[in-house]
C-alpha positions in Angstrom: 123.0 127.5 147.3 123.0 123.3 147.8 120.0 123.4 146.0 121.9 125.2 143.1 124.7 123.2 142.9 122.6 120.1 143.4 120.7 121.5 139.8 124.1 121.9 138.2 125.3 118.6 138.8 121.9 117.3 137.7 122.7 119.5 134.5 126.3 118.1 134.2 125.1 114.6 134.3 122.5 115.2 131.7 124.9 116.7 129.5 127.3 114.0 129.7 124.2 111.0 129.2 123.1 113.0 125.9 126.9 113.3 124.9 128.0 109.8 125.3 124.5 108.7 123.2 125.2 111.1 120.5 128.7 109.5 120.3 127.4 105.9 120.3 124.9 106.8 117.5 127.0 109.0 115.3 129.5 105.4 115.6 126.3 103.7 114.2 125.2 106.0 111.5 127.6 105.0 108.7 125.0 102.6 107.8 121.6 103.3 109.1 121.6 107.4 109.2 118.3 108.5 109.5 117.2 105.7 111.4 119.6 106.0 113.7 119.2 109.7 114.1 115.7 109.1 114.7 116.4 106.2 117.1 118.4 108.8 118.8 115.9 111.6 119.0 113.6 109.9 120.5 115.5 108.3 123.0 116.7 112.2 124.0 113.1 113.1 123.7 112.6 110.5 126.3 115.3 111.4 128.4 114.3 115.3 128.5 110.5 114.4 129.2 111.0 112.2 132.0 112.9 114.7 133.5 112.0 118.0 132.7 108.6 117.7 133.1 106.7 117.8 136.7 109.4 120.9 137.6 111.6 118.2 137.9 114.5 120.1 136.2 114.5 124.0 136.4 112.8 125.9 133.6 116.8 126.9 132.1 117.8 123.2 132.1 117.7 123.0 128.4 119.6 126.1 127.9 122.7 125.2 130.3 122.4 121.5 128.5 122.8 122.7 125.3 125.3 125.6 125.9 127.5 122.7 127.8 127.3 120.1 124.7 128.1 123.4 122.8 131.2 123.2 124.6 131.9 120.1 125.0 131.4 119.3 121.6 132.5 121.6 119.4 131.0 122.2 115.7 127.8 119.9 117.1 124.7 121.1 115.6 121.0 119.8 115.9 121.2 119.9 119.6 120.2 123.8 121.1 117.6 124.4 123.5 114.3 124.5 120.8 115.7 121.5 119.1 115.6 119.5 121.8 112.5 120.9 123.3 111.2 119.2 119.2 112.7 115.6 120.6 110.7 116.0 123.3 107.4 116.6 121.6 108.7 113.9 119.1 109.0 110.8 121.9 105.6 112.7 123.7 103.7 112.4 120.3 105.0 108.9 119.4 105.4 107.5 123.0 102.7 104.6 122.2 105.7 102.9 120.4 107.3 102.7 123.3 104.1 101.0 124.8 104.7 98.6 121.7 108.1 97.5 122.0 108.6 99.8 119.1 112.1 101.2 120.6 112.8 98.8 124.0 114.7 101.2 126.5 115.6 100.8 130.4 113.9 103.0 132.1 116.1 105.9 133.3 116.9 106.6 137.4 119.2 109.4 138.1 119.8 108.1 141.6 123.5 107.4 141.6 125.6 110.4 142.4 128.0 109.6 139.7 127.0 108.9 136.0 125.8 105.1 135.8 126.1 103.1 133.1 122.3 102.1 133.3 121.9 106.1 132.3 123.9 106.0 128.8 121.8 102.3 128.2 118.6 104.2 128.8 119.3 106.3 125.7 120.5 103.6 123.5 118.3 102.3 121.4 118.1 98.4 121.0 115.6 97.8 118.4 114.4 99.4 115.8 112.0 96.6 114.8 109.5 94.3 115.9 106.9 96.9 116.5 103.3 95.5 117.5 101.3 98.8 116.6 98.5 98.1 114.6 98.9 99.6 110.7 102.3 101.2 111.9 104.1 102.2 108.8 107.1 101.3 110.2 109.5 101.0 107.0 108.3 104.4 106.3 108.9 105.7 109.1 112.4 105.0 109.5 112.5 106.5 106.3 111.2 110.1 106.4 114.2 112.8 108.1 113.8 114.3 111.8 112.3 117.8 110.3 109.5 116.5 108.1 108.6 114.5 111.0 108.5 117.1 113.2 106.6 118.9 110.3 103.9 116.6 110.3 103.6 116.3 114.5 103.1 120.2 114.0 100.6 120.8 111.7 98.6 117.1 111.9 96.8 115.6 114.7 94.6 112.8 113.5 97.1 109.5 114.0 95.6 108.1 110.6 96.9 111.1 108.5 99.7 111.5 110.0 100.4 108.1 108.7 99.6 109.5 105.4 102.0 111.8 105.0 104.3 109.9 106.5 103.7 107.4 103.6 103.5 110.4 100.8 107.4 112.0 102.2 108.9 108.0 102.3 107.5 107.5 98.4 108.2 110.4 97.1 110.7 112.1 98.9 109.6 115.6 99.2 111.0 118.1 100.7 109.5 119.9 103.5 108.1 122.9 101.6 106.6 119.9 99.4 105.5 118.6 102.3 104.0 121.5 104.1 102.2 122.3 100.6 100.6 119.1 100.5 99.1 119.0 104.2 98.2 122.6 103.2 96.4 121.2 100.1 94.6 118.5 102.8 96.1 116.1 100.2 94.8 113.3 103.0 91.1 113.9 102.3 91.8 114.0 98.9 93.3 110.9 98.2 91.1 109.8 95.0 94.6 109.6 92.7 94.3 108.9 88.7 95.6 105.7 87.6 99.2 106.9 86.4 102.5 105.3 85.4 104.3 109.1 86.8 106.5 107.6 89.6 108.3 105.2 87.1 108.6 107.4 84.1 109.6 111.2 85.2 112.5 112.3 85.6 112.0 113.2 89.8 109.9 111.6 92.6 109.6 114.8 93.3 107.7 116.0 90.0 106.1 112.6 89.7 104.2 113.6 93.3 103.3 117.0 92.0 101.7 115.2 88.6 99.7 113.1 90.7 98.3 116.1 93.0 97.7 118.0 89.2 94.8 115.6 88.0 92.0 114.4 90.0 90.5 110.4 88.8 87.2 111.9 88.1 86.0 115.4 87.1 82.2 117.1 86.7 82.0 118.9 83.1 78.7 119.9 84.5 78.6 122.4 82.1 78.1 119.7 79.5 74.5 119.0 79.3 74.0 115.7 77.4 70.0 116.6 76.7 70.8 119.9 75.0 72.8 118.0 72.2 69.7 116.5 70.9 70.6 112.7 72.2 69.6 110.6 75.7 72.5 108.4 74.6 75.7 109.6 75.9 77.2 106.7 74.2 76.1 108.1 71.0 78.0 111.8 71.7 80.8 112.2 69.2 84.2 112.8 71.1 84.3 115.9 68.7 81.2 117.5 70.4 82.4 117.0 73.6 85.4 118.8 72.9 83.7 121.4 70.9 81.5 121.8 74.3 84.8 122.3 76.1 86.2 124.7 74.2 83.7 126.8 73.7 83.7 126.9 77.7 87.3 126.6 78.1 87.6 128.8 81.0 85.0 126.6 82.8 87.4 123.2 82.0 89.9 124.6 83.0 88.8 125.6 86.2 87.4 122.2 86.9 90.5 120.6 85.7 93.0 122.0 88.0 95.3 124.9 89.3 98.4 126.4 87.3 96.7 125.5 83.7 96.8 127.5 80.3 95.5 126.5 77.1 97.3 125.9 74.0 94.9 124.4 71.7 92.5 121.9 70.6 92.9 119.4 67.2 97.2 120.2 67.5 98.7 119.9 64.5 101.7 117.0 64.6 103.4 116.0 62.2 106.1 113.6 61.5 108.0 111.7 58.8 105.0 112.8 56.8 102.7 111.3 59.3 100.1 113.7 60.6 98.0 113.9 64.2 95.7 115.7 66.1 95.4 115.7 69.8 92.4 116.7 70.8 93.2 119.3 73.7 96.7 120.4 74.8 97.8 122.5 77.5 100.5 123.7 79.5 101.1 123.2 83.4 103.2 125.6 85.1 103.8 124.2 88.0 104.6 121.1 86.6 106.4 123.1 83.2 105.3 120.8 81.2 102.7 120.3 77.9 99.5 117.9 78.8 98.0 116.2 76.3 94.4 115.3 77.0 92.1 112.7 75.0 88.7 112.8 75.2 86.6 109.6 74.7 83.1 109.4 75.0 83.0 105.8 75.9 84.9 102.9 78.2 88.5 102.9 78.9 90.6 100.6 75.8 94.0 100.1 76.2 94.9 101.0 72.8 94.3 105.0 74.2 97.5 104.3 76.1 99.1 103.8 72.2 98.3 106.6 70.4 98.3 108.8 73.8 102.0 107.5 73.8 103.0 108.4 69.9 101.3 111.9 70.7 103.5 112.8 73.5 106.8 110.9 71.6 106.4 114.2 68.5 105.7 116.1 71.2 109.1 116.1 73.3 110.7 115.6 69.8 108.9 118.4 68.2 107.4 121.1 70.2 108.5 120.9 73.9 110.9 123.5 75.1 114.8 122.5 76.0 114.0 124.0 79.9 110.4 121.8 79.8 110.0 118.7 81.4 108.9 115.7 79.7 104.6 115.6 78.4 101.7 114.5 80.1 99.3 112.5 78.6 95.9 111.9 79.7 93.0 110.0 78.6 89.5 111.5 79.4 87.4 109.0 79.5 83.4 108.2 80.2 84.0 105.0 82.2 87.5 103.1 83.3 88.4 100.1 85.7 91.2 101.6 87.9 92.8 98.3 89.0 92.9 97.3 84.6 94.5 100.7 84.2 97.1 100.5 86.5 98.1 96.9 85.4 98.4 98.3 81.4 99.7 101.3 81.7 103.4 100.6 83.5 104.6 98.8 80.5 104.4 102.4 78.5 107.5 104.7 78.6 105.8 108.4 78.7 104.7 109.6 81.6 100.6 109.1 81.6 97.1 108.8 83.6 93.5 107.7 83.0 90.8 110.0 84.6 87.2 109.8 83.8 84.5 112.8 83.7 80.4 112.8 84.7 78.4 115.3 82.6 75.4 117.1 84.0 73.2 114.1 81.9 74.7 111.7 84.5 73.5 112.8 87.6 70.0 111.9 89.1 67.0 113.8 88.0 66.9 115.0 91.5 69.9 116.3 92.5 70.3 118.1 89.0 67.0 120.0 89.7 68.5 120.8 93.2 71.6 122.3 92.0 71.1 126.1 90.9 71.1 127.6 87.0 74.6 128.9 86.0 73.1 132.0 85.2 70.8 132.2 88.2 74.3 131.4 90.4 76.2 134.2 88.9 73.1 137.2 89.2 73.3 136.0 92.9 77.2 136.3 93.4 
């Protein structure tokens, strides 16, 4: 019965720690929100490891806990017994900032019969800054919401990726099932991003980071086969080949080229103030509901692709996209392309645009093209 009682109190006191933190932060918030509520999470996550851990509490401690700051508090939300159980893995998973003066804290002694004012200090965070780890993204950090966090403790486990996405949900704000798509996708081991201007010139982060996952920086038309054009000079291949070579095996592009595609056409009429142009390729993206415009050239990347890339997708919103669309993609599809040059160019244009460049079957080495099966060969085997 002691013992019992002894528990409750132990309850009671925990209770009234978390409560008096929560208060303290939610005083603080105004101005640093999500910091704060993370500065607060994982100083409860603290506080609940230390103790609950070991058998030191009973195996219902959370549940009374919460059910009394239920009371206590009423209309208080974030704070029932699997929320707090996330704190908890939240500090355990992180707990190396600690170690790094990341967030300084006393450490916390329930030895006083009565509540203590070391025991509300313990929660309260000091300092947010000044954090020694090596590479820790810590502006991001602050940045990115309780759940997404929580998100990326669940699903990733290598300390470099979760970085990553800590990174991709500070830039471009996504939500969690954004989030949960992209770790899905294993967007970290495909990191190879085309040269693009799409954060500055869409309408939403948000649509910006699904443009940038839509393209790859390089693809393999390895159904192009440079020697069965009658040239060894791919410099010499008209871009009017190439494309002819990709539509006749659109279904193959398109495939290489991406999820979520449909083609619209090749040479697209435009027209304007008597003006006329032709686009080489044109599709549409649905998960990005948009028109892409792609332009094929056969040699090195010029800036003055950017220009009449730009004019083509200027009729285009004017002229053919839908009222419900977002704005056209451009991009140029080229043999060769300095990333670093094309990312220096390319912010000063106002439509939303990428470079990528492509490898045909020519450009491999002799060896590794006679390793790889025949198309046809592949196909009678699946």
């Amino acid at each position: 019965m002691k013992e019992s009682i002894s528990l409750t109190n132990q309850y009671n006191r925990a209770a009234e720690v978390i409560k008096t933190a929560i208060l303290q932060s939610q005083y603080q918030a105004v101005q640093k929100v999500n910091s704060e509520q993370l500065a607060l999470y994982f100083g409860i996550g603290r506080y609940i490891s230390t103790h609950s851990r070991d058998n030191y509490w009973g195996t219902s401690a959370l549940t009374y806990i919460s059910e009394k700051l239920r009371r206590d508090m009423p209309g208080l939300r974030g704070f029932s017994e699997a929320h707090m159980k996330k704190m908890r893995i939240f500090y355990e998973e992180w707990n190396m900032l600690e170690d790094k003066s990341f967030i300084a804290m006393n450490d916390l002694q329930l030895v006083n019969e009565s509540l203590s004012t070391d025991e509300t200090d313990s929660i309260a965070i000091r300092s947010l800054r000044g954090t020694n780890c090596e590479d820790f993204p810590l502006e991001d950090f602050l940045r990115v919401p309780f759940t997404h966090h929580y998100t990326i403790l669940s699903k990733v486990k290598e300390l470099k990726e979760r970085y990553f996405y800590i990174h991709e949900c500070a830039i471009y704000h996504l939500s969690v099932d954004g989030l949960k798509k992209a770790i899905g996708n294993d967007d970290y081991h495909h990191q190879s991003r085309i040269p693009n201007n799409f954060l500055q010139k869409l309408t939403s982060s948000e649509l910006a980071f699904r443009a940038i996952n839509a393209f790859k920086d390089e693809y393999m038309l390895d159904f192009i086969n440079v020697e069965e054009l009658g040239t060894r000079d791919i410099a010499d291949i008209d871009e009017r080949v190439v494309e002819q070579k990709i539509i006749h095996d659109i279904k193959k592009f398109i495939m290489t080229f991406g999820q979520d595609f449909a083609f619209v056409g090749n040479q697209y009429h435009l027209e304007v103030y008597g003006e006329e142009f032709f686009p080489d390729l044109i599709f549409f993206n649905r998960e990005l509901n948009a028109l892409v415009v792609v332009e094929l050239k056969t040699g090195k990347f010029k800036p003055t692709y950017l220009g009449q890339l730009s004019t083509y997708l200027r009729i285009l919103d004017d002229k053919v996209r839908k009222p419900h669309e977002n704005p056209s993609i451009g991009i140029v599809l080229c043999k060769h392309a300095n990333k670093e040059f094309v990312e220096y160019v390319i912010q000063d244009y106002d439509k939303p645009m990428g470079v990528a460049t492509y490898n045909t079957s020519a450009d491999m080495p002799e060896k590794l093209r006679k390793a790889l099966p025949d198309i046809d060969e592949l196909k009678k085997l699946l």
